[in-house]
N, C-alpha and C positions, 0 to 999 in steps of 0.2 A: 352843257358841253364844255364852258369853259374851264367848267370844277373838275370834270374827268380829263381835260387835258392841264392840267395843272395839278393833278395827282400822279400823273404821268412821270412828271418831274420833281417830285417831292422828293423828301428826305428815303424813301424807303426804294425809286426809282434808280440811285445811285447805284444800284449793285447789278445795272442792266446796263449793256452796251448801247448806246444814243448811233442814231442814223438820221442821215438826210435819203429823199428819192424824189425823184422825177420821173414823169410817163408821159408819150406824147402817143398819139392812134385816133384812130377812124372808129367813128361812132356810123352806128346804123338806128338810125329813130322810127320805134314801130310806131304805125299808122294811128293815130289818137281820135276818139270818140266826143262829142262834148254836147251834152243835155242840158236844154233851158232850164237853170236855175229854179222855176219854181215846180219843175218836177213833170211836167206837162211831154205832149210825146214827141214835141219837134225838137232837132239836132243835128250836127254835122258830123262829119268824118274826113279828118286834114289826113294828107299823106306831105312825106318830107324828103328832101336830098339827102344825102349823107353829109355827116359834117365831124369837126374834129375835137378829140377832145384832149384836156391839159390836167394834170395832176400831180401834184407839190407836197408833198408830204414830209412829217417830224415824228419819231419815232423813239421808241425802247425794245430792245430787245431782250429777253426772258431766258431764251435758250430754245425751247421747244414751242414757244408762241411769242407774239409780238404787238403792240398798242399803240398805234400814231393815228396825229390828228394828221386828216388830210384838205388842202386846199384844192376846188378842182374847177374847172369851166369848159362848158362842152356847146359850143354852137351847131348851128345849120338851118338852113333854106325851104321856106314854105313851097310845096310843090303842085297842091290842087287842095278843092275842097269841094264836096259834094255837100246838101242838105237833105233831109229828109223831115217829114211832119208821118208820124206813123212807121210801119216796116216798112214803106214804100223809100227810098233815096232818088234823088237825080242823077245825071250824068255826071261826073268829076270835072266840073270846072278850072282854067288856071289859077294860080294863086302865086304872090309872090308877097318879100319881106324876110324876114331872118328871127329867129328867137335864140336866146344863149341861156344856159343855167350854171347861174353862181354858186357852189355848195361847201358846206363846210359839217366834214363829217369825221366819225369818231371808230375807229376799222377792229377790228382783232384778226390775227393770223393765226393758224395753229401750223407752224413748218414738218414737214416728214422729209426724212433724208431719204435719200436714195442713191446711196452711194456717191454723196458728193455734190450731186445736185438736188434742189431744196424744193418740194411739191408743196404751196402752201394755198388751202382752202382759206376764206377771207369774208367775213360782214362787215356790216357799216348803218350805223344808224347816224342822222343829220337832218340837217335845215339846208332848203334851198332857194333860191330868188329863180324865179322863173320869168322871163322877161321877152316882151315880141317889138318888133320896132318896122315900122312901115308896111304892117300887111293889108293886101288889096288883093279882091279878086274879081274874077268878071272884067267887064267894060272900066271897073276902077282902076287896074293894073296901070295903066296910062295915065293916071290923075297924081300930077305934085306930090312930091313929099308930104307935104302940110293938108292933105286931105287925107291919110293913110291914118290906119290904127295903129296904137302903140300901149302897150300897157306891162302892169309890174306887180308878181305876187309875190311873197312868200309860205311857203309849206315845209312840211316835215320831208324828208325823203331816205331812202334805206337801199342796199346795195348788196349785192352778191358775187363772188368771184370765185378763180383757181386764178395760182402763178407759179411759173415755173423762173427758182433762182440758181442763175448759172455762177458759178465765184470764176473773177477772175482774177481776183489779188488777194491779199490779207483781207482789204478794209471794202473793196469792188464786187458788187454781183450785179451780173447784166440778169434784166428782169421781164420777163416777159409774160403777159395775163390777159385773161377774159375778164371783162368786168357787165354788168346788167347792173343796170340803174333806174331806181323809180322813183317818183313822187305820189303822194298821196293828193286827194281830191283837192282844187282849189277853183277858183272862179275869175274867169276872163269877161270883159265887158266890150259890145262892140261899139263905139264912141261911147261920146261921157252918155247921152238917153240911148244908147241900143238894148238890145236883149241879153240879156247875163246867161253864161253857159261854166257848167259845174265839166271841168274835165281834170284832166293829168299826165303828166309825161313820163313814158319806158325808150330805152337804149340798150344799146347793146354794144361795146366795145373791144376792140383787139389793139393793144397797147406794147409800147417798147421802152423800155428805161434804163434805169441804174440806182442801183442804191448801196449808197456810200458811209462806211462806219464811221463815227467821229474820233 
């Protein structure tokens, strides 16, 4: 990742217009699955609040398509969790604590004009830190900070989008997009001796920004 964003800006990148952008929106986190690591049939099913998400990006631009690395972090709030051993689940119990994801991803755009305004479909492949801090459920919700789970992966993760860019100046487009966001499989642990569970996280975002030509 770092060699394709530092080919971005090589000698040959010179003949591409350079941008900065910024996106701030509401993430919607779909419901996550997570199977005991050693493959066996017991597992949970976490549901989430909505939470927000942040997007920093550096760029080239081509003319007809576009290449920036982007910085991004997207939070929110544990909202229940249910187990199950088999097809069978329990009742969705409360659940509370917060997880954020650190990502650092590598995008292409292909822009279609439309009279003005710029329809641009969008991937992204990257690395993300996937991180949970004070989750507790059950009769634990009530129990100290320092009795809570906490823990920290990283994984690969990959991205899909549309945006529609609005110009409002020479070097100004107000930018507005859908983004879906995923991780691929990694493994959560409940304290340092609990049970290991193989899962992964999807979102789903609606975004506002600006992006700015240098």
């Amino acid at each position: 990742m770092v060699f394709v964003v530092a080919a971005m800006w090589s000698v040959t990148s010179f003949a591409a217009d350079k941008y900065v952008s910024g996106n701030i929106g509401i993430s919607w986190i779909s419901e996550a699955e997570g199977v005991y690591s050693d493959y066996s049939n017991g597992g949970y099913i976490v549901d989430f609040d909505s939470g927000i998400t942040l997007l920093g990006a550096l760029g080239c631009d081509y003319g007809d398509y576009r290449m920036e690395g982007e910085l991004g972090y997207q939070t929110g709030d544990y909202k229940s969790i249910a187990f199950f051993d088999g097809p069978e689940s329990t009742d969705p119990i409360e659940a509370v604590g917060d997880f954020s994801i650190l990502s650092l991803m590598v995008n292409g755009y292909y822009d279609i004009d439309l009279g003005g305004v710029e329809l641009s479909p969008t991937v992204g492949v990257g690395v993300a830190q996937v991180k949970k801090d004070g989750f507790a459920f059950g009769e634990m919700v009530e129990a100290p900070e320092e009795y809570r789970w906490s823990a920290s992966e990283v994984t690969f993760a990959y991205q899909a989008g549309v945006g529609l860019g609005i110009p409002v100046s020479d070097n100004i487009t107000i930018d507005a997009r859908y983004r879906y966001f995923a991780t691929t499989d990694y493994t959560f642990e409940f304290g340092e001796d609990g049970p290991q569970f193989n899962t992964n996280r999807e979102s789903h975002s609606a975004l506002l920004g600006m992006r700015i030509n240098l």
